[in-house]
Residue frames relative to the residue before (quaternion, step in Angstrom):
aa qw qx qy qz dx dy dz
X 1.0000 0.0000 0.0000 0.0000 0.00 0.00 0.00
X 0.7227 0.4700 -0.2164 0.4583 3.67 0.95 -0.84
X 0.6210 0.4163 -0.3684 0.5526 3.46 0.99 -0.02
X 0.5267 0.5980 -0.4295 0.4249 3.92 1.20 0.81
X 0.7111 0.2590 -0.2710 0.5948 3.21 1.52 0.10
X 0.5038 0.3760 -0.5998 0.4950 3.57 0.85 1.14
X 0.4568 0.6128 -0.6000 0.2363 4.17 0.23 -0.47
X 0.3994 0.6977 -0.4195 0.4216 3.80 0.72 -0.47
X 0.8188 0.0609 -0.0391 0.5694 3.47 0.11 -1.25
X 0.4944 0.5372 -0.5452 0.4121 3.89 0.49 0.86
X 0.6300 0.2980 -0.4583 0.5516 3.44 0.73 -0.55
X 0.5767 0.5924 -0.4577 0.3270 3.86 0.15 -0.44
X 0.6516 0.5363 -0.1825 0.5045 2.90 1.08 -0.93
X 0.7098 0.4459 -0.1889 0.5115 3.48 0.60 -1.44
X 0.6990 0.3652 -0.3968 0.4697 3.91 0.59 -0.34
X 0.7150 0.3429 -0.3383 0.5067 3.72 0.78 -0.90
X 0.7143 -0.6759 0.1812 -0.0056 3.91 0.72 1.07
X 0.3751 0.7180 -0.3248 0.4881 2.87 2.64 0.01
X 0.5527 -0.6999 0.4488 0.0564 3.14 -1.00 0.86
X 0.5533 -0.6515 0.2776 0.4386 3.48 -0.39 1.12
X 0.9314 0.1074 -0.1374 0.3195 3.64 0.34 -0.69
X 0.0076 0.7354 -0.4791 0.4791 2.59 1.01 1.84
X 0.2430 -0.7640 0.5533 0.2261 3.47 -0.41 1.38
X 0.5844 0.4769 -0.4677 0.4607 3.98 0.83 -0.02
X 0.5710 0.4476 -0.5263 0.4435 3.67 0.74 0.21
X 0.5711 0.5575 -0.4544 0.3956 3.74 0.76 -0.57
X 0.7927 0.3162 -0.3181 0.4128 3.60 0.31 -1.23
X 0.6530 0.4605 -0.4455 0.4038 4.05 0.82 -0.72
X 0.4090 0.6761 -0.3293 0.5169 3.55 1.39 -0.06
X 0.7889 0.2370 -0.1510 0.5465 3.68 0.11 -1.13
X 0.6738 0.5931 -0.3323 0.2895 3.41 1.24 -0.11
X 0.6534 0.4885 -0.1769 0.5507 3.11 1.74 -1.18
X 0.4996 0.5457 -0.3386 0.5813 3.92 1.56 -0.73
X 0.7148 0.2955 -0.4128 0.4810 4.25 0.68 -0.02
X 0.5571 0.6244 -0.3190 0.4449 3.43 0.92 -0.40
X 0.6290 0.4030 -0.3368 0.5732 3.68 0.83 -0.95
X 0.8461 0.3268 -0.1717 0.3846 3.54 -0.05 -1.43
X 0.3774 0.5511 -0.6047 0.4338 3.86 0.75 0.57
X 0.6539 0.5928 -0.3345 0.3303 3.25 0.89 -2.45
X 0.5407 0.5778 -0.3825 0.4770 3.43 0.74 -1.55
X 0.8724 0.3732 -0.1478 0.2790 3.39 -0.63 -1.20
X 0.6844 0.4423 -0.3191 0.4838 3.54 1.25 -0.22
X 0.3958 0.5787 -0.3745 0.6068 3.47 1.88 -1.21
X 0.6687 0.3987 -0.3743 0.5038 4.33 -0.24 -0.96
X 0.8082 0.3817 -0.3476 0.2835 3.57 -0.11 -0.99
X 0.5396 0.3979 -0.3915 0.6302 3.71 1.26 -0.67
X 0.6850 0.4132 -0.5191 0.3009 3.61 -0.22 -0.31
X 0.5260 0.6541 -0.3703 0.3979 3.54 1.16 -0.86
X 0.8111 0.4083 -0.1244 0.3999 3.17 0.56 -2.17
X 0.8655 0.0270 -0.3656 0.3413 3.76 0.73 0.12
């Protein structure tokens, strides 16, 4: 179930060609996986709130 909110930054990862153990896949990884799921979560919260 937890590896449904990292696929975001695997394909990012997997198209721009960085290798799994690459420590720059970890951070453009945790970078592009906060970017998706904020949007998500602010796009949810204004929808909630009006």
């Amino acid at each position: 179930m937890l590896s449904i909110f990292l696929i975001p930054g695997d394909l990012v990862c997997n198209w721009a060609g960085i290798p799994a153990s690459s420590d720059h896949r970890m951070i453009l990884r945790s970078f592009i996986n906060t970017m998706v799921w904020s949007g998500v979560a602010i796009a949810a919260a204004l929808w909630i709130s009006l």
